[in-house]
C-alpha positions in Angstrom: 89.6 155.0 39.4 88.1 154.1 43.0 85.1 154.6 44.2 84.2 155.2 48.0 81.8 152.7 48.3 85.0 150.2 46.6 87.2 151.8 48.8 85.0 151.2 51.5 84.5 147.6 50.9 88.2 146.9 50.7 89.2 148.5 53.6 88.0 145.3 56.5 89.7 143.1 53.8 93.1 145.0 54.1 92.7 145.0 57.5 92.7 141.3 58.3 95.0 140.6 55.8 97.2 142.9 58.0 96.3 141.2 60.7 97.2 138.2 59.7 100.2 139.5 58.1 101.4 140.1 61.6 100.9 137.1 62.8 104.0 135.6 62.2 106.1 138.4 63.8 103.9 138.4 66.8 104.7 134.3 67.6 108.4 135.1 66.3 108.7 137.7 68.8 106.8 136.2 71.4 109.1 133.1 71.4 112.3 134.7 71.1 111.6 137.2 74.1 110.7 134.2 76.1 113.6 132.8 75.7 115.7 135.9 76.4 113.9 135.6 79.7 114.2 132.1 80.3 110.5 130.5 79.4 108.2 130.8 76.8 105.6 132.0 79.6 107.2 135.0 80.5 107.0 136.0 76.7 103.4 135.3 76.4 103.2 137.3 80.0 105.1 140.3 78.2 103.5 140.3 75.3 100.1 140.7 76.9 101.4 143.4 79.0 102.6 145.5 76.6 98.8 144.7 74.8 97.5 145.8 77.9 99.7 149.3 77.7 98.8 149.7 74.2 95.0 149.6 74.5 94.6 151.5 77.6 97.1 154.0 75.5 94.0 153.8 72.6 91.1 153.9 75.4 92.7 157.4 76.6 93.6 159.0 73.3 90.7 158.2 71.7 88.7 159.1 74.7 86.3 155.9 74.7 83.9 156.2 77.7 83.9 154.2 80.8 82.2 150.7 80.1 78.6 149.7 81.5 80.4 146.8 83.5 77.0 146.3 85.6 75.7 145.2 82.1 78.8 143.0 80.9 78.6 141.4 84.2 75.0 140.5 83.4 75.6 138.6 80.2 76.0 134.6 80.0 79.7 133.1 81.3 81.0 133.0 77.7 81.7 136.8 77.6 84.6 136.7 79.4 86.2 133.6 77.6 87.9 135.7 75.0 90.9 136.7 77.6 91.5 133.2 78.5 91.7 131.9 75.0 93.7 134.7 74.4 96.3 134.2 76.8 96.6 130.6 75.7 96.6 131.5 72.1 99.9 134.0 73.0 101.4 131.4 75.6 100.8 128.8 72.6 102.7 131.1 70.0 105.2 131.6 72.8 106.1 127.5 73.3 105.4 126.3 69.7 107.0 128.3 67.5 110.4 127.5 68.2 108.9 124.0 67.4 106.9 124.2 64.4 108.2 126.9 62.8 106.3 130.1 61.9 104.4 128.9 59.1 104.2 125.6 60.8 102.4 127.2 64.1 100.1 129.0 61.8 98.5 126.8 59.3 97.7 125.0 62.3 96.1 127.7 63.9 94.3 128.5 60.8 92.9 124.7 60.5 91.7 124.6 63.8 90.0 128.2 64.1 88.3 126.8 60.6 87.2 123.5 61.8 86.2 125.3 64.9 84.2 128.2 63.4 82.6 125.3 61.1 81.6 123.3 64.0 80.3 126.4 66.0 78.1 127.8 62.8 76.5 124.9 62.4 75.3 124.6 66.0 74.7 128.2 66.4 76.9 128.8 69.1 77.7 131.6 71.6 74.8 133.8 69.7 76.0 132.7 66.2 73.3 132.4 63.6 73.1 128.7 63.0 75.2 128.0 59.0 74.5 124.3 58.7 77.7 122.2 57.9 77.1 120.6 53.9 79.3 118.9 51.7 81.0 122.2 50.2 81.8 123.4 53.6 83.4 119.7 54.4 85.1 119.8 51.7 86.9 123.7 52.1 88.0 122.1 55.9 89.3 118.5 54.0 91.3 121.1 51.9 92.7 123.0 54.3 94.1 119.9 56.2 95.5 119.1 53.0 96.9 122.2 53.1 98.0 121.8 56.7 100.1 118.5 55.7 101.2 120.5 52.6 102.7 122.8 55.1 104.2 121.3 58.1 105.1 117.9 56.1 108.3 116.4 56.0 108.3 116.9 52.5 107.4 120.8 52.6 111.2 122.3 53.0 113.4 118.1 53.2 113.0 118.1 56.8 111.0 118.8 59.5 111.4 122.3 61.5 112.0 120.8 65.0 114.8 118.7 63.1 116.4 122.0 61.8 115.9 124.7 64.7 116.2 123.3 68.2 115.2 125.5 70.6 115.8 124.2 73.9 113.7 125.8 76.2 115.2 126.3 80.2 113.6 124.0 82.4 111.1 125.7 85.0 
């Protein structure tokens, strides 16, 4: 059957694929409850709220000790970045998705964090061991863009999604 060790392996695999699997849902919901409240920023505001609530929920069950902020706060600028992309990540799922569609949204998320994470290895980056760019690794980022037009293209579903779900947004 399994082993542990197998087991063990899989188990940060399954994970992100759950992860990702949520995705969808997340930008889905994101969008529609800003447009029950009238803009797609207080959906991204609401769903990093209720983020908010649900880690400081984990942080007190799980009783994870106070953080060493003296030491955070000692690190180089690009430790705090991860909250701001964040936020625009959300308020981005929020305003596009009603636009590009689910899939749509995320391929292109998917190309950019690849060509982005490409870029950044190969540079060494933000404490990243240096993964120099070559032609296989060119060529996995000219696939997913194919992949990308493959996706959002006219061709993908007869028509585009903004020319099948409009979604007009209040102004504001």
């Amino acid at each position: 059957m399994f082993s542990k060790t197998l087991c063990l392996l899989a188990l940060p695999f399954a994970l992100a694929l759950l992860a990702g699997a949520v995705l969808p849902f997340q930008a889905a919901g994101n969008a529609a409850v800003g447009r029950a409240l009238g803009h797609w920023l207080w959906g991204a505001f609401t769903s990093l709220t209720v983020s908010s609530l649900v880690v400081i929920v984990a942080l007190l069950v799980l009783r994870v000790p106070a953080p060493d902020m003296g030491k955070a706060l000692q690190g180089p600028w690009w430790l705090w970045v991860g909250g701001v992309l964040g936020a625009l990540y959300v308020a981005g799922a929020a305003a596009l998705t009603p636009r590009l569609g689910a899939a749509g949204f995320l391929v292109l998320v998917v190309a950019g964090q690849i060509i982005t994470a490409v870029v950044a290895d190969h540079f060494g980056v933000m404490g990243l061991g240096g993964k120099p760019l070559n032609l296989a690794r060119l060529a996995g980022v000219v696939l997913i863009l194919c992949g990308v037009l493959l996706v959002q293209g006219t061709w993908a579903a007869g028509t585009p999604a903004s020319a099948t779900t409009v979604v007009k947004q209040p102004e504001g």
